[in-house]
N, C-alpha and C positions, 0 to 999 in steps of 0.2 A: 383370834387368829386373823390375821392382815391377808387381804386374798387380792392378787395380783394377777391381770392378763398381760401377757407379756410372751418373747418372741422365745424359743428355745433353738439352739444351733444345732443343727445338722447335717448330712451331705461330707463332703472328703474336701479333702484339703483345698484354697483356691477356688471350690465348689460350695459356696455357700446353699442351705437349706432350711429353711423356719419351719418349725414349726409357733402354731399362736393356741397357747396354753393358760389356765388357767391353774396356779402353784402359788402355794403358799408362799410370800414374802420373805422367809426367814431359809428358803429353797436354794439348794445351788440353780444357776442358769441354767443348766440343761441336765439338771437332777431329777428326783421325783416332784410329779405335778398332777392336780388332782383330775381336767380334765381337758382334750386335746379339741379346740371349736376352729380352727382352722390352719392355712398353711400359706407362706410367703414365699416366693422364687424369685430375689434379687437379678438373677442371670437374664428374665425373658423384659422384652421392651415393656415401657411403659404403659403403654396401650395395651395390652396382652391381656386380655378377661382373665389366664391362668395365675397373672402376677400374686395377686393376692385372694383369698376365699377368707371369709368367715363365716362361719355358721350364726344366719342372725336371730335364731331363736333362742339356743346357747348364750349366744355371748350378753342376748337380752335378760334370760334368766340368771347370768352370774351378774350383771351390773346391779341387778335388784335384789340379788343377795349380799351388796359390798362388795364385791368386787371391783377394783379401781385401774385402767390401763396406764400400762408406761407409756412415754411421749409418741414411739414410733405406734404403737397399736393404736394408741389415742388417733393420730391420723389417718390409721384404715379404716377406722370405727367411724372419724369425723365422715369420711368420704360414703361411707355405705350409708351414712344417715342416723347413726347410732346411738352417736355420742354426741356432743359438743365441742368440738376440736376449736382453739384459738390459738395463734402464733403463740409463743414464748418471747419474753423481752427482757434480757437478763444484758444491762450494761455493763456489768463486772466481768461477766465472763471473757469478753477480748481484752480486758486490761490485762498485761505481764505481772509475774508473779513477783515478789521480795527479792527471788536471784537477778531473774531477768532485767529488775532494777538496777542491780549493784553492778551488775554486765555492762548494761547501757551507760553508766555514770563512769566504770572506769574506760571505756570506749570513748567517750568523750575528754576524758583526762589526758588517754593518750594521744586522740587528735588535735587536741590545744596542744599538747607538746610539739607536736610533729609542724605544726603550724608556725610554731613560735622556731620551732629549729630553721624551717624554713624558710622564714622572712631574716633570720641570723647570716643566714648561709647568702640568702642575696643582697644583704648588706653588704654583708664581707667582699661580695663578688663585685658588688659597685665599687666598695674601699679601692680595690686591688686593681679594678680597671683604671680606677682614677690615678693612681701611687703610680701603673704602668706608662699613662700616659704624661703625667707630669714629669718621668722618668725619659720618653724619648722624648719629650721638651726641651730638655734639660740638654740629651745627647745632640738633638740638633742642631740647638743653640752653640754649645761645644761648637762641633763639625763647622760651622758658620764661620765662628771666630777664628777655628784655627786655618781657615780656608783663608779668610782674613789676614792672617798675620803671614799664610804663606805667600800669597799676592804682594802682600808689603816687601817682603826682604828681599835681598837681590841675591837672584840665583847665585849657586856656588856648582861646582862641577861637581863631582861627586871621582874621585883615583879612577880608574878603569885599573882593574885588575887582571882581564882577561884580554889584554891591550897582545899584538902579535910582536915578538922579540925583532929588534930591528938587525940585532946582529945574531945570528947563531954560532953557537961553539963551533972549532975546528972541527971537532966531532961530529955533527949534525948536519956538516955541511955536503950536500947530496957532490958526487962524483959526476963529473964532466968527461 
């Protein structure tokens, strides 16, 4: 039988409450456990002497029966003097998983597309500045010559349409 010191949950919801239990391995988390050597209070400061208790006779006599702590007890156990507590060094652990792969690869698919649309689109937009400008070139040029050709010819009069009748009808003709 695998015997295991480890934290059991307690307290109400948002209210966390440890207790540090000694339970059989194959135990649900906060099922039956064989015996109860201390208790954790996440909520009080750091400093707080009530943060964490272990009983260190207990937890001495289960370590010498096989008993082995999870990571977090391992560190209360390191700090009381108990155990042997050493960081953990697990490079794997931050690396993303197979999905997170295939996320990040087509994340980058779509952003070379977006990229490539983009340098499309201000291409286009230089094309089309240029196409506009060589277009009033073109009109100006026009404008010049036909400025040009109007300065050349010799003026012509143009009818007058709205010319005032020199004679008026008998009709029209105001009474004296």
């Amino acid at each position: 039988m695998a015997l295991k010191i480890r934290l059991a949950r307690h307290g109400s919801k948002k209210r966390p409450y440890y207790r540090v239990v000694v339970a059989d391995a194959r135990s649900p988390r906060d099922g039956r456990y064989i015996d109860h050597i201390g208790h954790y209070n996440p909520l009080l400061a750091k400093t707080d002497e009530n943060r964490v208790h272990i009983d260190p006779e207990k937890a001495k006599a289960w370590l010498a029966k096989g008993a082995r702590p999870t990571e977090r007890v391992a560190r209360f156990l390191g700090a009381a003097g108990l155990w042997e507590w050493k960081h953990g060094n697990n490079p794997i652990k931050g690396k993303p998983g197979a999905k997170a792969l295939e996320l990040i690869e087509a994340r980058k698919g779509k952003e070379e597309a977006r990229k490539a649309a983009e340098i499309e689109a201000k291409e286009a937009a230089k094309e089309a500045a240029a196409a506009a400008k060589v277009a009033a070139a073109e009109a100006a040029e026009a404008e010049k010559v036909a400025a040009a050709e109007a300065k050349a010819a010799p003026k012509e009069e143009a009818p007058k349409e709205d010319a005032p009748a020199a004679e008026a009808t008998p009709e029209e003709k105001p009474a004296d």
